[in-house]
C-alpha positions, 0 to 999 in steps of 0.5 A: 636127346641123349645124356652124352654123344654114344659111339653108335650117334656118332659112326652115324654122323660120321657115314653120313658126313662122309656121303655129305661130303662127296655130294658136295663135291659134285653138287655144290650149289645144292647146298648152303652151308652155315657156320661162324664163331662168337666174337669173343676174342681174336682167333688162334691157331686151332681155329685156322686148323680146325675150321678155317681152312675148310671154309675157304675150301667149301667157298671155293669149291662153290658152295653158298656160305654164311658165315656168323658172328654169333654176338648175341651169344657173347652174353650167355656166358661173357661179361666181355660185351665192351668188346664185342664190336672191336672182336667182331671187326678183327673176325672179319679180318681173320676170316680174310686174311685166311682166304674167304672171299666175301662176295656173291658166294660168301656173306659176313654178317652179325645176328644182333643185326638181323631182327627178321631172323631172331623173330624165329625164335619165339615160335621155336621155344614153343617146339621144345621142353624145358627137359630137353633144353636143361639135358643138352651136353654141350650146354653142360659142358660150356657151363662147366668150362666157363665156371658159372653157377648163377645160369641165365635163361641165355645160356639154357635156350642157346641151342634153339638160339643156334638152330634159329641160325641154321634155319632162319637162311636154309643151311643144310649143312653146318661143318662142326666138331664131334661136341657140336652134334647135340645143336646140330641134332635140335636144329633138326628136331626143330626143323622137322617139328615145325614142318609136320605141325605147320605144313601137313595141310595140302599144298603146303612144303616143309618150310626148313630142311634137316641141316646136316653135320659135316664133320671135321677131318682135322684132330682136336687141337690142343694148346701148348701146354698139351693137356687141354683144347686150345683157347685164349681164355687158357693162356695155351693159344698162338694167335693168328695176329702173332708176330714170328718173334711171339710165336716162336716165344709162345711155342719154347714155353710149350710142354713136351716132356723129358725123353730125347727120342722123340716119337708119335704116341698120342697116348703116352706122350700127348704133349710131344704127340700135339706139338708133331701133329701141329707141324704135320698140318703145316707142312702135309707129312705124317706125325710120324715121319716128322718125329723120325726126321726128328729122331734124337733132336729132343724137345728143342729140335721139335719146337724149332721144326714148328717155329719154323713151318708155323710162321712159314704156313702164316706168313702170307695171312699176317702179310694181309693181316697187316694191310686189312687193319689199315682199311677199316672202311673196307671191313665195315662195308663187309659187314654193311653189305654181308647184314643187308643180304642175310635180312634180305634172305631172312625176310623171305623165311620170315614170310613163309614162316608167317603163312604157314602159322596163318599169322599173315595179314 
């Protein structure tokens, strides 16, 4: 696997997430997509921008979603495991109030919960060398961001961890952002080793598919102060559980600069740039037109425009926000039934994994 994500790597994925996504809009039950968050707090916006949105479109449109709460994945590089339990509650919430429907097409589940499917494991760090697992960029730079210098194997055997649950369910398509190709890319080598060591005999089919990256058609999100993606840990978030009052706080606080004039030029005005691009997602218009009917309204015109249109666009996910929280139950009977299907269906992987490495008995 290559050192960093080269240009001619990605205009590839990029036509094929482009073919991807017109297929799907065709055969949607071909496919079954894969994808999830690691309840390491509640969610903000860029998550709803960036990935939200596109799950309840894929869900809708017909196509079979599972949708993870990586919490075993919470330790590679948290010492938050107090609350794990609480974060992955309030996941279930935002997904919810977000519009996902769990349900025949959708199921909610935690892995922790689903030991048929981490028994892939074993067999899958067999499928690749200590080189490839310390050469993964993502790795290294999930590494640098959270600071650590005393690295657990946790951290290094992650991406196998990943590919276990991509294919322990089949997904063949995990909608992901451009820094996510290298997981992506060993889940298929995965894949594709198993398959040509295990089920080369006759009569034997390929036990996993190639999963595919659909890739994302929303641009990176940066936090408020302009300068870096947005995340809790960095203080630059609005969560979704903001309160209008909160948001409009949080946003004043934001970084723009001094000219009055405002204008759409991401490369030399990338914190005003950020702020029009969040009001575009919001209302639909192009950061450019938004800055023209901004014009002379400097910085403060520009965070009240997206005061306005952010806590318009959330106002009906906080409305269900609200009554989720009073229905614990309800949540804990989404997570009850979204673990007992995702077993069901690792079960049946576990089975076939079994026969074709004769290990059944």
């Amino acid at each position: 696997m290559a050192e960093t994500i080269n240009s001619a790597t990605y205009q590839a994925a990029l036509e094929t997430s482009r073919k991807l996504e017109e297929d799907l809009l065709k055969n949607p039950k071909k496919y079954r997509v894969l994808t999830g968050d690691r309840p390491t707090g509640r969610l903000h916006i860029g998550h709803y921008f960036g990935s939200l949105q596109n799950r309840v479109r894929l869900s809708k449109l017909g196509v079979p979603t599972m949708i993870l709460i990586a919490d075993y994945q919470v330790l590679t590089d948290h010492d938050a495991y107090q609350e794990i339990s609480q974060n992955t509650k309030q996941l279930v919430i935002d997904y919810i109030a977000a519009g996902i429907e769990p349900g025949e097409n959708v199921i909610i589940y935690p892995h922790s919960y689903i030991p048929e499917a981490n028994q892939l494991m074993v067999p899958f760090l067999t499928l690749v060398s200590n080189a490839e697992l310390s050469r993964n960029p993502t790795v290294k730079e999930e590494i640098q961001a959270a600071g650590i210098t005393n690295v657990n194997a946790g951290m290094y055997t992650y991406p196998v961890h990943q590919a276990v649950d991509i294919l322990f369910c089949k997904g063949n398509v995990v909608p992901a952002g451009k820094d996510q190709l290298p997981h992506i890319e060993m889940a298929r080598t995965i894949a594709s080793r198993f398959n040509k060591k295990f089920c080369t005999d006759a009569g034997k089919e390929p036990v996993f598919p190639l999963p595919q990256v659909l890739l994302s058609k929303t641009p990176s999100i940066m936090g408020l102060d302009g300068t870096q993606k947005m995340s809790k840990s960095r203080g630059n978030a609005i969560m979704l559980c903001a309160t209008e009052d909160e948001t409009a706080k949080l946003i004043k606080k934001a970084k723009t600069d001094g000219e009055r004039l405002i204008t759409y030029d991401p490369v030399n005005r990338p914190e005003v740039a950020n702020l029009l691009q969040l009001i575009s997602l919001c209302t639909g218009e192009e950061p450019a037109a938004v800055a023209a009917r901004i014009g002379e309204g400097g910085g403060g015109m520009l965070k009240s425009t997206l005061t306005e249109a952010l806590n318009e666009t959330l106002k009906p996910l906080r409305e269900k926000r609200a009554l989720l929280e009073k229905d614990p139950a309800y949540i804990q009977d989404v997570l009850r039934d979204g673990v007992k299907r995702a077993r069901s269906i690792a079960e049946k992987t576990l089975e076939e994994v079994r026969s074709v490495m004769n290990m059944s008995i």
